[in-house]
C-alpha positions in Angstrom: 16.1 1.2 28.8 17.5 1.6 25.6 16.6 4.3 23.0 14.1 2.5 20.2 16.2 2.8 16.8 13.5 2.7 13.4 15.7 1.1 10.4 14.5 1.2 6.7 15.7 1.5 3.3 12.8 4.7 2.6 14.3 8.2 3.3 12.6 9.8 5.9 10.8 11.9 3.2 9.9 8.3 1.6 8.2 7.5 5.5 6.4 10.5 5.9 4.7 10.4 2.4 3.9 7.1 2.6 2.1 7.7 6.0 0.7 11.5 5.2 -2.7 10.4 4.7 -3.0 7.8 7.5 -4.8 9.4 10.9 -3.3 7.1 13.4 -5.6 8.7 16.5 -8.4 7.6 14.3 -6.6 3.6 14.0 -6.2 3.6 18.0 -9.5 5.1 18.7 -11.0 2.4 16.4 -8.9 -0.3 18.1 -10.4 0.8 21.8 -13.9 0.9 20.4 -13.4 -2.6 19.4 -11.7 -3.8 22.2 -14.3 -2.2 24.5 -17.2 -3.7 22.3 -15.3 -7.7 23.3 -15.3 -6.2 26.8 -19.4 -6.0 26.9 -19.4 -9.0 25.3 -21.2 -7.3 21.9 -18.4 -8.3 19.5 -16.0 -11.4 18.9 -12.1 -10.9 18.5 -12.5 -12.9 15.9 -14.8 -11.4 13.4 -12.8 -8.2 13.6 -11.5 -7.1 10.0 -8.0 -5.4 10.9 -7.4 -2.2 8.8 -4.2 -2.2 7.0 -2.6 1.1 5.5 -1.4 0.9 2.0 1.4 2.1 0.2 0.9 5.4 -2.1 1.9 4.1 -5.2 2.4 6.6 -8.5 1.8 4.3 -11.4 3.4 6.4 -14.2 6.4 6.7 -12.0 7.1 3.7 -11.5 6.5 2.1 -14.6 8.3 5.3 -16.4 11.0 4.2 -13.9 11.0 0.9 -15.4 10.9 2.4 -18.7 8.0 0.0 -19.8 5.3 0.4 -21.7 1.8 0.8 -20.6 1.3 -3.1 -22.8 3.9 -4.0 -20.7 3.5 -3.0 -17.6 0.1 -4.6 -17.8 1.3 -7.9 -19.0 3.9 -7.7 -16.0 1.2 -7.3 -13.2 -1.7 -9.5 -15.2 -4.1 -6.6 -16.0 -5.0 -5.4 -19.1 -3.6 -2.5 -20.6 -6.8 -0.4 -20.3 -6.5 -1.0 -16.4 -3.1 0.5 -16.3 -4.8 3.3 -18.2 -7.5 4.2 -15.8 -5.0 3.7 -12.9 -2.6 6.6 -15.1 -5.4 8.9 -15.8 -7.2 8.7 -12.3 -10.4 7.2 -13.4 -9.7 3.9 -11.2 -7.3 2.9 -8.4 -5.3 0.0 -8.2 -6.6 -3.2 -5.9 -5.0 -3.7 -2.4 -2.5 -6.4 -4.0 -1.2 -4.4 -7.0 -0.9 -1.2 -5.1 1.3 -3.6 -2.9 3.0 -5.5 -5.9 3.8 -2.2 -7.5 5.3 -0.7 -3.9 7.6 -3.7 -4.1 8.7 -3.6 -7.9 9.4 0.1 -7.1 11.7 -0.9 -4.2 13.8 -3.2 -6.2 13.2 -3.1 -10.0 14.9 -6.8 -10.1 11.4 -8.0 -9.3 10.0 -6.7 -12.6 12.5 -9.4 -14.2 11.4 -11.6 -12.2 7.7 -11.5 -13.2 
C-alpha cells in the first residue's frame, strides 16, 4: 500500500493553528455515540446535525492585510460597520458563513475584488 500524501497550500504551521482547538477524540467519540444510538434504534441517520470545524479567522489581520477600512470591509462582506467592530474588539464573533467567507478572502485576496 502506498504511503497517504496530505497536499495543501497552508504551511504546516497554517494546519496546526487552524486545528489547535478542535478535540478530534471528542468528534469520533460523538460519531460512535450516534451511530450506536441508530444501532438501538433510538435515533434516525437522518436527523443527525453533522459538526463542522471552522476556520480561526483574525479579522484585523485580514482586513489590515487587505488594507481596507473597517467601512469597507463591512460593505465587502454585507455587515455593517459596527459588526466588523465587535468582531475587532472581541465583543461578538463572526457567523459560520463569514468566518468562512473571510478564511477564503484571506487565501486569495483576488476574491475581495471580486465582491
Amino acid at each position: 500500500m502506498s504511503e497517504l500524501r496530505f497536499k495543501s497550500s497552508l504551511s504546516i504551521e497554517e494546519v496546526e493553528e487552524n486545528f489547535k482547538d478542535i478535540d478530534f477524540f471528542d468528534g469520533i467519540m460523538d460519531g460512535l455515540e450516534e451511530a450506536l444510538a441508530y444501532s438501538k434504534g433510538k435515533a434516525s441517520a437522518r436527523t443527525f446535525a453533522r459538526k463542522r470545524s471552522l476556520p480561526k479567522v483574525n479579522v484585523v489581520e485580514i482586513r489590515t492585510s487587505l488594507d481596507m477600512t473597517q467601512r469597507a470591509f463591512a460593505e465587502m462582506l454585507g455587515v455593517s460597520c459596527r459588526t466588523v467592530e465587535a468582531w475587532e474588539s472581541g465583543k461578538s464573533n463572526p457567523t459560520p458563513t463569514a468566518k468562512k467567507l473571510m478564511f477564503l478572502i484571506k487565501e486569495d485576496h483576488s476574491l475581495a475584488s471580486k465582491l
